[in-house]
C-alpha positions as CSV (number, residue, x, y, z in Angstrom):
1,X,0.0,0.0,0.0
2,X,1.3,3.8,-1.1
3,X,1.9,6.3,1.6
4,X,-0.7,8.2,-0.2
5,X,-2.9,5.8,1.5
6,X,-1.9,5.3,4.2
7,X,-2.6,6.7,7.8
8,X,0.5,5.9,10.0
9,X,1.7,9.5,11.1
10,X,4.5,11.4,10.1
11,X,7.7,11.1,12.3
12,X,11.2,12.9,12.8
13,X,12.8,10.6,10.2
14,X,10.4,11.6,7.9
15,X,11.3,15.4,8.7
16,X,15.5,14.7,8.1
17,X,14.5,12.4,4.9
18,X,13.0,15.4,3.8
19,X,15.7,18.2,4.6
20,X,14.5,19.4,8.2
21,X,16.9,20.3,10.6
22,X,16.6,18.7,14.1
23,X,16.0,21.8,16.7
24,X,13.4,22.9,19.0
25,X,11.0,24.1,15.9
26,X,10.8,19.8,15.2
27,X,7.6,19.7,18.0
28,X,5.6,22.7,15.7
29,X,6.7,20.6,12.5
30,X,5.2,17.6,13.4
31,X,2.1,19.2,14.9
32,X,1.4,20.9,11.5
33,X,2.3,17.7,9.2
34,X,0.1,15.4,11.1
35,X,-2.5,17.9,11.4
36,X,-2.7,17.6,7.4
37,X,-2.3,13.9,7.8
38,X,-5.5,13.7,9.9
39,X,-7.1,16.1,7.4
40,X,-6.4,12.9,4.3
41,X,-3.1,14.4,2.6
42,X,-0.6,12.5,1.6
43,X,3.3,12.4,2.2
44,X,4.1,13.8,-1.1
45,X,1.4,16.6,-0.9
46,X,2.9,17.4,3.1
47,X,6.3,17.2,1.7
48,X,5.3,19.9,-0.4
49,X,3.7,22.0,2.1
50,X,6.4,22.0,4.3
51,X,9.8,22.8,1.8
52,X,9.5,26.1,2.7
53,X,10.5,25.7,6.4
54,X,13.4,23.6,5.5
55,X,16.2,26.0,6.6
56,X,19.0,27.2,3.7
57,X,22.5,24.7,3.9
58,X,24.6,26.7,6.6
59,X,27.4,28.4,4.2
60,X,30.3,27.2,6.1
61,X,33.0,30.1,7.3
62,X,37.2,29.4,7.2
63,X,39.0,30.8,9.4
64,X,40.7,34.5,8.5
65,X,44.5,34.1,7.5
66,X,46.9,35.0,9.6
67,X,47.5,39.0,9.9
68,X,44.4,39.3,7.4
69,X,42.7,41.3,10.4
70,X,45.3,43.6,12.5
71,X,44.4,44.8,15.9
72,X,45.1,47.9,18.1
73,X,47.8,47.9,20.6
74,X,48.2,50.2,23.5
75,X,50.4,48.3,25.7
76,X,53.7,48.9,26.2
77,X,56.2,46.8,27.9
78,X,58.5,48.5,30.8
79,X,60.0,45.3,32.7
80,X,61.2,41.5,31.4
81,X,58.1,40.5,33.1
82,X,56.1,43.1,31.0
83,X,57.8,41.8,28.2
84,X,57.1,38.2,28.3
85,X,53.2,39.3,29.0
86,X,52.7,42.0,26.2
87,X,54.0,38.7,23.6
88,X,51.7,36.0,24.8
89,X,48.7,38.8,24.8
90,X,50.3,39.6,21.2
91,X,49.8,35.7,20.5
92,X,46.8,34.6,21.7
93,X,45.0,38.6,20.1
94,X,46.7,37.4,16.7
95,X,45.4,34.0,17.1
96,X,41.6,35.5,18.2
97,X,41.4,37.5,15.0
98,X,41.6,34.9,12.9
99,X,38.0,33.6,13.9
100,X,35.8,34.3,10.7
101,X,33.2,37.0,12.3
102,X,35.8,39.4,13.6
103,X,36.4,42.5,11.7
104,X,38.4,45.0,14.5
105,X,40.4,44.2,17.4
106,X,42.4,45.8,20.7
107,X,44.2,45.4,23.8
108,X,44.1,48.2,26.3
109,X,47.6,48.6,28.7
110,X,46.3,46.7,31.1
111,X,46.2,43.2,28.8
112,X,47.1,39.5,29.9
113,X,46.3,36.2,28.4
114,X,43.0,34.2,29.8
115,X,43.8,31.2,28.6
116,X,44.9,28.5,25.5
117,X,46.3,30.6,22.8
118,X,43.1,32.0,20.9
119,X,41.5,32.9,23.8
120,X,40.5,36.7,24.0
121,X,43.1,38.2,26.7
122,X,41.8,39.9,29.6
123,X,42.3,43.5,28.2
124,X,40.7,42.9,25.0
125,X,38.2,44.0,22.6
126,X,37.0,42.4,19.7
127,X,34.0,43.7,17.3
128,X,32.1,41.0,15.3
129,X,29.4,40.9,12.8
130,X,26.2,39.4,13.4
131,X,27.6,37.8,16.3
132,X,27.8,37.6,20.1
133,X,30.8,34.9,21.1
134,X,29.7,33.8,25.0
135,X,33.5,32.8,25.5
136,X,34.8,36.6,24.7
137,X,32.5,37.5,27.8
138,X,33.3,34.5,29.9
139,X,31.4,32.8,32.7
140,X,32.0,36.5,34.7
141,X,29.4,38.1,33.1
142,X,28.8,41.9,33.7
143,X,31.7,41.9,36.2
144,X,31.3,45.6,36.9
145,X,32.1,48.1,39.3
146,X,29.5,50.7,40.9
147,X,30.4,53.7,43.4
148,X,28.1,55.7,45.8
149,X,29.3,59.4,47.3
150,X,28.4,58.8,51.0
151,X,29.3,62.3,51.9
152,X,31.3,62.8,55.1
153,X,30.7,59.5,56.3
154,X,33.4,58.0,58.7
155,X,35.3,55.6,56.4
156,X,35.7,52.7,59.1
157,X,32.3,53.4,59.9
158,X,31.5,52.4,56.5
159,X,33.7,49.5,56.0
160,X,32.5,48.5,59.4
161,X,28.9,48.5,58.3
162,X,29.7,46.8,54.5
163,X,31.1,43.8,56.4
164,X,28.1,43.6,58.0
165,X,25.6,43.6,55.5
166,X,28.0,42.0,52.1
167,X,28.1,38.6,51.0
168,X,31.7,36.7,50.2
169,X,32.5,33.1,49.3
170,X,31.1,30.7,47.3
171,X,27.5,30.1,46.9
172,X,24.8,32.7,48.2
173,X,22.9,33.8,51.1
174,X,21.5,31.1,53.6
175,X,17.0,31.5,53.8
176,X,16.0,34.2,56.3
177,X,19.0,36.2,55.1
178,X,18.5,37.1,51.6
179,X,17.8,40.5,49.9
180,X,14.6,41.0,48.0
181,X,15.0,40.1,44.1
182,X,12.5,41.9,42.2
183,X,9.5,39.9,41.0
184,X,9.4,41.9,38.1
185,X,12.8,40.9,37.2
186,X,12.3,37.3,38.2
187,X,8.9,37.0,35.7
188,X,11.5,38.6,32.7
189,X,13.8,35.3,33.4
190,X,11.0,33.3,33.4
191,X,9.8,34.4,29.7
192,X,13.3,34.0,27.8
193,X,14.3,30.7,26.8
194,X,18.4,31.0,28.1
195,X,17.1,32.0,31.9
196,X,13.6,30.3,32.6
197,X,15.2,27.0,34.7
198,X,14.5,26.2,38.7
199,X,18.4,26.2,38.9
200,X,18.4,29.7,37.0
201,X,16.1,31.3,39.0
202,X,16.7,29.8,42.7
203,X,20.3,31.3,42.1
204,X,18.9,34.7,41.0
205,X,17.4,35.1,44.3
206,X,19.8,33.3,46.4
207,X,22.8,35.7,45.1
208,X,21.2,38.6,45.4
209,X,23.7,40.8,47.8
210,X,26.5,38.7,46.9
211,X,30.2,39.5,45.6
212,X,31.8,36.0,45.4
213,X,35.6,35.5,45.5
214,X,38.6,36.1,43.4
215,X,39.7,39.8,42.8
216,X,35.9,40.9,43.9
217,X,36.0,43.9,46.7
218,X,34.5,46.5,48.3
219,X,36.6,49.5,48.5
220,X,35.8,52.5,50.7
221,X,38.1,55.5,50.2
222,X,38.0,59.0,49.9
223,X,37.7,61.9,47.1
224,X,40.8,63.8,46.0
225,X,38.3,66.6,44.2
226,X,36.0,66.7,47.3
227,X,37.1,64.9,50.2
228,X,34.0,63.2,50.2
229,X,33.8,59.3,51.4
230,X,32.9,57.1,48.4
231,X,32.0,53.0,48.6
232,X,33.3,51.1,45.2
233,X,32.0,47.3,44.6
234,X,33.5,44.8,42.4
235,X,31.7,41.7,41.2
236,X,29.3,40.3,38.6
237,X,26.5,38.2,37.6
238,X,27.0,35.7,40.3
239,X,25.7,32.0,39.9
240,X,22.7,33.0,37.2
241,X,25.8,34.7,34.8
242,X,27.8,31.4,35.2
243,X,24.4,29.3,34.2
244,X,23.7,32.0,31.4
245,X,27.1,31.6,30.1
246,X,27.5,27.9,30.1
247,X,23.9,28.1,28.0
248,X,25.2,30.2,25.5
249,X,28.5,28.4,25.3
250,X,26.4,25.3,24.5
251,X,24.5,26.4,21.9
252,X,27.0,28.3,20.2
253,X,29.4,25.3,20.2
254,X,26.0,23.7,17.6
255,X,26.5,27.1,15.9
256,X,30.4,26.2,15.6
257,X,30.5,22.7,14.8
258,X,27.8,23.5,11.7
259,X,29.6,27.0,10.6
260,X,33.0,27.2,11.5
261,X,34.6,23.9,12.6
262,X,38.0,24.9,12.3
263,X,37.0,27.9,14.6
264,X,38.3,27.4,18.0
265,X,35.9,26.0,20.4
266,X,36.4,28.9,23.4
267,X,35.8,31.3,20.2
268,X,32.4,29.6,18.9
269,X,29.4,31.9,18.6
270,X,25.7,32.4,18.6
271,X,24.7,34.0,15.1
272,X,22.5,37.5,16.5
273,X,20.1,37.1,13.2
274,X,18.6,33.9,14.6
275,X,16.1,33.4,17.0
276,X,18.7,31.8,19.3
277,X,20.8,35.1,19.1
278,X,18.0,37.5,20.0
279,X,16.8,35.6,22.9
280,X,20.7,35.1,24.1
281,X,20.9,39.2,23.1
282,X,17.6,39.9,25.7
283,X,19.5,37.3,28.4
284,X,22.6,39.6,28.5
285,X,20.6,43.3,29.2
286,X,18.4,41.0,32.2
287,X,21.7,39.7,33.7
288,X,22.9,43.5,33.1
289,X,19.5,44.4,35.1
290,X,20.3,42.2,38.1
291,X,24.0,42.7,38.1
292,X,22.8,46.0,38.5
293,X,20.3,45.5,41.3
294,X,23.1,43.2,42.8
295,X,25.3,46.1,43.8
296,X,22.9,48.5,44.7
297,X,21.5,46.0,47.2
298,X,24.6,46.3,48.6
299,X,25.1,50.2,48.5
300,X,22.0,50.6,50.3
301,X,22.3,48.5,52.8
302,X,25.3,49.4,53.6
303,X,24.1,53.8,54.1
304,X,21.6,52.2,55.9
305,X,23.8,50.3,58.1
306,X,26.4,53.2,58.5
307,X,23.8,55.7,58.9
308,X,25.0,58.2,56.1
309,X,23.2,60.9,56.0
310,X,24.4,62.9,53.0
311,X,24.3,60.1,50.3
312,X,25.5,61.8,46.4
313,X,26.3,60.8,43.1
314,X,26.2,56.9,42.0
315,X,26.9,55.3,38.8
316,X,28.2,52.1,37.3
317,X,29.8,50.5,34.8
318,X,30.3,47.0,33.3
319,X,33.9,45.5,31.7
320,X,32.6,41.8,30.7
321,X,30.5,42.4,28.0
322,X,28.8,42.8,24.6
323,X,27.6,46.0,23.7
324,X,26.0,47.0,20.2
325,X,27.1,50.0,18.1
326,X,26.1,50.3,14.9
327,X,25.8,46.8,13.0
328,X,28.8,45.5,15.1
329,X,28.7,43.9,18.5
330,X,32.1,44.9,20.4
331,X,33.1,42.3,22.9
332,X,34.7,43.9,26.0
333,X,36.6,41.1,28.3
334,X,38.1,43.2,31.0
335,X,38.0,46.7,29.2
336,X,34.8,49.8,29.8
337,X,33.0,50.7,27.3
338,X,34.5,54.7,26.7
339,X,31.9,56.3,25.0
340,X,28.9,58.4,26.5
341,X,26.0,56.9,25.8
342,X,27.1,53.3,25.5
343,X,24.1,52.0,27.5
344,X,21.0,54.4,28.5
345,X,22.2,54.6,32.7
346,X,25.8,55.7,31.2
347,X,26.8,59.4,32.5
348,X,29.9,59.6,30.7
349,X,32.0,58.5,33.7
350,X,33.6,55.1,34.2
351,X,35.9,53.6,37.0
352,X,39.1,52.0,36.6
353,X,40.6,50.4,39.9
354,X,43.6,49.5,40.1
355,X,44.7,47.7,43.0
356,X,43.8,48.2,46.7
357,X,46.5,50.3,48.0
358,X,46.2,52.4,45.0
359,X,42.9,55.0,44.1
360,X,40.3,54.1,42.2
361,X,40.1,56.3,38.9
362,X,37.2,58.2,37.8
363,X,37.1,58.7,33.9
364,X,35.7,60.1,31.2
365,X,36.6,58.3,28.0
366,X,37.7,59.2,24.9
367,X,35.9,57.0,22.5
368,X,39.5,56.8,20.7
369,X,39.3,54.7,17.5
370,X,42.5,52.8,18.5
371,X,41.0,51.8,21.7
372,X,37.8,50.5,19.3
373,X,36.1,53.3,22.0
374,X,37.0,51.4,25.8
375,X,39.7,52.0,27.6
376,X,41.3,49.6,30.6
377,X,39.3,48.0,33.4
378,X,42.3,47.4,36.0
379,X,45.6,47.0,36.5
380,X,45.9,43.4,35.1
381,X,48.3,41.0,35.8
382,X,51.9,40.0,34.7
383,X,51.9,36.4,35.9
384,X,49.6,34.2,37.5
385,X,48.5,33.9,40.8
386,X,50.3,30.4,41.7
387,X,53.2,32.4,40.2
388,X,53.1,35.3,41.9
389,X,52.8,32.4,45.2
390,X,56.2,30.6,43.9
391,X,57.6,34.4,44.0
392,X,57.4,35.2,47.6
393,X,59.7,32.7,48.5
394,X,59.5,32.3,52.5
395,X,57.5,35.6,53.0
396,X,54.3,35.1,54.2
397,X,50.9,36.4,53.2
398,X,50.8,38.1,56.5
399,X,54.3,39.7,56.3
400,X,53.5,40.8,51.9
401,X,50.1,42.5,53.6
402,X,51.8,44.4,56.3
403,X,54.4,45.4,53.6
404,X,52.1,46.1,50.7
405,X,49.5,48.0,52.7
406,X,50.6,50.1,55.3
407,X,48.0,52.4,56.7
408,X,45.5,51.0,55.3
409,X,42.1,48.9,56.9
410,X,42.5,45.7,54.5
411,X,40.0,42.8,55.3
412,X,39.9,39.3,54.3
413,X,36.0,38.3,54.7
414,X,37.1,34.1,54.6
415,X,39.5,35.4,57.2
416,X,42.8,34.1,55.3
417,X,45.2,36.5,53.2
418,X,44.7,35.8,49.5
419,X,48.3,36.5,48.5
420,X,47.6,36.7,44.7
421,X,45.5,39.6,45.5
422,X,48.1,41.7,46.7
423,X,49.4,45.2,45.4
424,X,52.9,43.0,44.1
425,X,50.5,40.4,41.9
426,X,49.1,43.4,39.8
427,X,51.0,45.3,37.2
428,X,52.4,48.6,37.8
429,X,49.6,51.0,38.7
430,X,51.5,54.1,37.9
431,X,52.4,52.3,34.4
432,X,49.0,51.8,33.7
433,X,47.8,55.1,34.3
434,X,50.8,56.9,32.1
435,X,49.8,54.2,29.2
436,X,46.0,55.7,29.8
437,X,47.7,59.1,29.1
438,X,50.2,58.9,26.3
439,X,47.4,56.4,24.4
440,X,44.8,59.1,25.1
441,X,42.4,56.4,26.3
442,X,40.5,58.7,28.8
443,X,40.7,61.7,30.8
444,X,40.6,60.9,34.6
445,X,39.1,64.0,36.7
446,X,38.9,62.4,39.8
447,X,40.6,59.7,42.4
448,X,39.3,58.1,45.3
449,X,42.4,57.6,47.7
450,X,41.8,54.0,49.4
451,X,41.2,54.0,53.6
452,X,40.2,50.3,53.4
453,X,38.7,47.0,51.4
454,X,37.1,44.0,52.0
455,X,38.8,41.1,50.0
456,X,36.7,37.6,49.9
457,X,39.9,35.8,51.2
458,X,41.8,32.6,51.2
459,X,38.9,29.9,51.1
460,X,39.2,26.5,51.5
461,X,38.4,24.5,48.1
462,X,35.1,22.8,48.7
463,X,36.6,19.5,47.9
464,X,39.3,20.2,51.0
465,X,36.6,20.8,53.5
466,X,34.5,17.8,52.6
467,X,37.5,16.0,52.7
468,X,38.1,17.0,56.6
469,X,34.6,16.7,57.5
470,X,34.9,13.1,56.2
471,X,38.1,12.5,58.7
């Protein structure tokens, strides 16, 4: 008996026999061919009905030839140690722009490498067309930094009060002591395809008021214009960033593997045309929007706790990731977006820390055209931390603090000194800020002179305490 007569229904293997593409449109596919089954049509005529969903064969992209796209530098190398950083960054930058999408490319002064050769450097910028590479904003989402005038405000009064109320460590806030998320907010996650999970949106209420470990702080210093007390925060997206990002890495990785195989796979990309790209696009500004409510959860609560009464200016500012100008999306890993109305809450200013015995900088950016219009985020690094570790020889953490940090209130939340986040394991602050200069990157007009910081600390991996709890 034909298939025309026949009323068995139409399957999957039906739909790839026929030139479908497996995906989550399949479930819609089926619905509509054995809805015209039921109505008497046969394969041939559904067949027909259907070619015009069958998507175009991917046109596959090689990677770029070596030197084909230059890139920007404004690093420049002072020290051996300088040296041996500014060629891996060279490397792994001339490596990067070889992947098909990307059409401009810079490293700001405070660049160092992130990982295998390839991988953007921390530092870097790349702009790409009709696409938005997870890997060249990494798992840190939106690590940003935000600052609140808190007037005359005692400054250990204030540090004082931030330990009281902040959040450091792995994991976030136990029940009974979590800030409010915003419902709002949480209904947004639920309606886009990369955020709406249980595990997704447990963690976006769970690490609300939380800063997480690493080179996180919270920095309370003072205003060299005013003499005003300012707090700075230093985080990101927290646990809902890393689950975003290990989404998007996923599905770009199909992207990769049917487009550009040869790409590298810390390089793959989500193509912004597709309906995958637009909902990943609309993930990134709601992780934005609770990055954002994230530190001003903690600003608040921590006037309220110090009990400032003349509370000024606050703005913010993000330096992991992908912002849209023009028909280019310009990935920033590690480097601010230096333009004035990169995002509709920009005011024009943008902070650069740079370690925590030195100020914080308060910029206004040039929008230069070597700098693909950012400028740095830091002070970078040099070496890596277990490098910096091997460096100190017999010195302990202790001993580098007291040495590194004189006069100053420097806490360590886990209660351990984190040696790799010492002054010595950044680069050259005063460097930095003459390469800001003489590469006419931005224009600081203000610094906040450090009193004090909270640091997360030296914590115990996981593994090490459920190993001891086990004894």
């Amino acid at each position: 008996m034909s298939d025309e007569n026949t009323n068995y229904p139409v399957t999957g293997e039906h739909l790839k026999e026929w030139g479908h593409r497996p995906g989550k449109q399949f479930p819609a596919l089926l619905a509509r061919a054995n809805e015209m089954r039921s109505e008497g049509l046969g394969l041939v005529r559904i067949r027909r009905e259907l070619e015009a969903e069958i998507p175009a064969v991917p046109v596959t992209m090689d990677l770029r030839a070596p030197g084909e796209v230059p890139f920007y530098e404004n690093i420049k190398a002072g020290h051996p140690d300088e040296e041996d950083n500014v060629i891996k960054v060279r490397e792994t930058m001339t490596a990067l722009m070889r992947t098909p999408t990307i059409e401009a490319g810079a490293i700001m002064p405070d660049a160092c490498p992130a990982g295998p050769v390839g991988t953007i450097p921390v530092g870097g910028v790349a702009a790409a067309r009709n696409a938005i590479h997870p890997g060249m904003h990494s798992a840190d989402i939106c690590c940003s930094v935000m600052i609140t005038d808190l007037g005359n405000a005692d400054p250990k009064t204030v540090l004082d009060a931030a330990q009281s109320v902040t959040h450091f460590g792995p994991g976030g806030r136990p029940q009974g002591k979590r800030f409010t998320t915003s419902v709002k907010l949480l209904d947004a996650f639920r309606e886009n395809p990369f955020l709406d999970s249980p595990k997704m949106l447990r963690m976006a209420q769970e690490h609300m008021g939380t800063q997480g470990d690493g080179n996180h702080f919270l920095f309370v210093g003072r205003s060299r214009r005013t003499g005003r007390t300012a707090v700075v925060t230093h985080h990101g997206s927290r646990g809902p960033g890393a689950v975003l990002y290990k989404h998007g890495m996923h599905v770009a990785e199909n992207f990769r593997r049917e487009l550009s195989p040869e790409t590298a796979k810390q390089n793959a990309w989500i193509p912004a045309d597709t309906e995958e790209g637009r909902d990943y696009w609309e993930a990134l500004q709601l992780i934005r929007k609770w990055t954002k409510a994230n530190h001003i959860a903690i600003h608040q609560a921590t006037v309220e706790a110090a009990r400032a009464g003349d509370v000024g200016e606050r703005f913010w500012n993000e330096h992991n990731f992908v912002f849209k100008r023009g028909d280019l999306f310009y990935h920033g890993k590690g480097a601010t977006p230096a333009w004035g109305d990169y995002a509709a809450d920009a005011t024009g200013l943008t902070l650069i820390p740079l370690n925590m015995s030195e100020p914080v900088l308060v910029v206004r950016g040039k929008d230069a055209d070597h700098g693909l219009g950012f400028s740095p985020h830091g002070a970078g690094r040099n070496f890596s931390r277990s490098e910096h570790k091997r460096r100190m020889g017999s010195v302990t953490p202790e001993q580098m603090l007291r040495a590194e940090t004189e006069g100053l209130d420097v806490r360590f939340h886990a209660g351990g000194v984190d040696a790799s986040e010492l002054p010595s394991s950044y680069k050259n602050a005063g460097n930095v800020v003459a390469q800001i200069k003489s590469y006419d990157l931005a224009e600081i007009e203000d610094y906040i002179d450090p009193c004090g910081c909270i640091m997360a600390g030296d914590v115990p991996p996981f593994w090490q305490k459920k190993k001891k709890s086990r004894r």
